[in-house]
Structure formats: structure tokens, C-alpha cells
C-alpha positions as CSV (number, residue, x, y, z in Angstrom):
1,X,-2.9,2.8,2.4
2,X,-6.4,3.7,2.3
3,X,-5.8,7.7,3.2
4,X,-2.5,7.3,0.2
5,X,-5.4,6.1,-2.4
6,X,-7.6,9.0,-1.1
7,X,-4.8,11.5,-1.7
8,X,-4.4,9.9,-5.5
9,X,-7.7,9.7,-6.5
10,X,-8.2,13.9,-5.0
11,X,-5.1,14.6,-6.9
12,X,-6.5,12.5,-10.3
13,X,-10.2,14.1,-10.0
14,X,-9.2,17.9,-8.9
15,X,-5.9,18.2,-12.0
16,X,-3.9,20.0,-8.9
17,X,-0.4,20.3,-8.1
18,X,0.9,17.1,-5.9
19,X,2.1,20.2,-3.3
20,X,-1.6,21.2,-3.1
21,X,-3.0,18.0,-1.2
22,X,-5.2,19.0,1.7
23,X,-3.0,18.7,4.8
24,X,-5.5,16.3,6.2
25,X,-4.0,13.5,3.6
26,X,-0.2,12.3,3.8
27,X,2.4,14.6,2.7
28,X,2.2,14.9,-1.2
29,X,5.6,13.2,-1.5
30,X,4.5,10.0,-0.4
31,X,1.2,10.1,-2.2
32,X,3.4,10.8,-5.3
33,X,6.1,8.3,-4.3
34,X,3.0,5.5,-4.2
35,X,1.4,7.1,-7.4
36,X,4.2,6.1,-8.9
37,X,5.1,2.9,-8.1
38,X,1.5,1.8,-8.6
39,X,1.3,3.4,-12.1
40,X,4.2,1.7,-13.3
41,X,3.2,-2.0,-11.9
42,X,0.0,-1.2,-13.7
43,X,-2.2,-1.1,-11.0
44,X,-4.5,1.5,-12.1
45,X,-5.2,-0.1,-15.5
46,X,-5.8,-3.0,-14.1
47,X,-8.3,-1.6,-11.0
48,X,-10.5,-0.2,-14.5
49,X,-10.4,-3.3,-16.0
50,X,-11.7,-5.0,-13.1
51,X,-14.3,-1.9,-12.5
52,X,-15.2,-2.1,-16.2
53,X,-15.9,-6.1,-16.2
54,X,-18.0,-5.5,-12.9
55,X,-20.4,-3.2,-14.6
56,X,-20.3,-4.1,-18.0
């Protein structure tokens, strides 16, 4: 999971294509597949919330 949320967060920062991952992360499908399905259960709004309460 860890090495999933690497490829995301390298996607997120870098504005490439999901196809142009480096090869030393999971294949960009599942990446996306988990980008996904995190993004729509809200996960990443609620990982800034939390982030934002911490150093607020």
C-alpha cells in the first residue's frame, strides 16, 4: 500500500501521465485503480483535514 501511495502522491506532485510512473512503483493501472477508489471514499480530503488540524 505504502509503494501504491508513493506512486499517487509522484503522480499528484510531478502533473504526469498515470502511463509515465517510474517502473520502480506498481504498474500505473493499479496506482490509478486505488487513486480512484480512495478519491471517491474521500480519503484524500480527509488525510488534509487531519494534516491541516495537526499544524494549524
Amino acid at each position: 500500500m505504502r509503494e501504491i501511495f508513493n506512486g499517487i502522491l509522484y503522480q499528484l506532485k510531478n502533473g504526469c501521465n498515470w502511463q509515465d510512473l517510474p517502473k520502480d512503483l506498481p504498474p500505473y493501472s493499479t496506482v490509478y485503480w486505488h487513486y480512484k477508489k480512495w478519491r471517491a471514499a474521500g480519503v484524500f480530503e480527509e488525510l488534509m483535514s487531519v494534516l491541516f488540524r495537526t499544524c494549524a
